[in-house]
N, C-alpha and C positions, 0 to 999 in steps of 0.2 A: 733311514733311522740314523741321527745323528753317532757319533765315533767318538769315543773318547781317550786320551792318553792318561794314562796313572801312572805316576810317578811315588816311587817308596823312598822315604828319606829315614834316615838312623842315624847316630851319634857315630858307631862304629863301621867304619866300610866295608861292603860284600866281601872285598880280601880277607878285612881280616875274620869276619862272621865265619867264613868256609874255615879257614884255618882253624881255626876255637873248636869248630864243632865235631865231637865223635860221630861215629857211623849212624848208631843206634838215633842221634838226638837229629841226623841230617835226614833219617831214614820219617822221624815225626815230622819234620818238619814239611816236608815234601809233602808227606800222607795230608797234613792241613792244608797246603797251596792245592790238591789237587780235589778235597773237598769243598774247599771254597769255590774253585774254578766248577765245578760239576754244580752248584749253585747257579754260578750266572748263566748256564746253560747255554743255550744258541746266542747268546751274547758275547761270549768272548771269542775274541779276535783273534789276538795272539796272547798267552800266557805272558809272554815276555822272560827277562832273563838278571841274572845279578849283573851289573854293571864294574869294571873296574873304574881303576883311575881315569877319569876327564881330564879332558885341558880346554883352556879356553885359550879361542885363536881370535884375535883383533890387527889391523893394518898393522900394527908396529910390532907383532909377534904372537910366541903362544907362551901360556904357563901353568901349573895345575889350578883348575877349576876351582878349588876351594869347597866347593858346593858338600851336602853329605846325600846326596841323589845316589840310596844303591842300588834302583833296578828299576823296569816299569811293567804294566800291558798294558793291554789295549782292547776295550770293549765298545759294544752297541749297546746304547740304554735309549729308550723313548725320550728321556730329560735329563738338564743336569741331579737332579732329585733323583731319578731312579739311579744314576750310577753313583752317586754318595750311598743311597741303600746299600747295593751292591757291596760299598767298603766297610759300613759298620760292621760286620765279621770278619773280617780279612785277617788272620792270623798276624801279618807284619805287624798289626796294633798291641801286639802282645809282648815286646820286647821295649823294653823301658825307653823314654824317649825317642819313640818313631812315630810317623807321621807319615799320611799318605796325600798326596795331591792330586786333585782333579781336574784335566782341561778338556772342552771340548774343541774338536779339533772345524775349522772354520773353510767354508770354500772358496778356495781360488779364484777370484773373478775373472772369467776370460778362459776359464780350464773347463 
């Protein structure tokens, strides 16, 4: 069953989300990742996790990412269609200006 990586993008980063948020709204929040996840059922992989700050490293150094990537998992869907399904509930969808991305992930020829 092919794999796929999900990637959650936001205007505001994981940092600062975790900081904003009081117990009571961290404690909802969770309670939704872990209803959504008990959705995709024996399909997910790993939950995955908030992301801090990235850097992007190239030959001539490193420097922050830029990117607004603040967290991922990682599931088994039959298609790329059934793991978009999967996201059309996804609580991250619910915070203004977020966005979730879909990859699947491809086999190493020779591995």
């Amino acid at each position: 069953m092919p794999k796929y990586v999900v990637l959650y993008t936001a205007p505001v980063s994981a940092n600062q989300q975790m900081e904003n948020n009081d117990p009571a709204m961290a404690e909802q929040v969770m309670k939704a990742w872990n209803d959504w996840s008990a959705g995709v059922g024996e399909g997910m992989v790993d939950l995955g996790t908030p992301l801090g700050g990235g850097m992007k490293v190239t030959l001539s150094g490193s420097s922050e990412a830029g990117t607004q990537i603040a967290g991922y998992s990682i599931i088994n869907a039959d298609n790329m269609e059934m793991a978009i399904g999967h996201m059309k509930a996804h609580p991250h969808l619910q915070m203004p200006g977020a966005s979730i991305e879909v990859y699947e992930t491809l086999a190493i020829p020779g591995m």
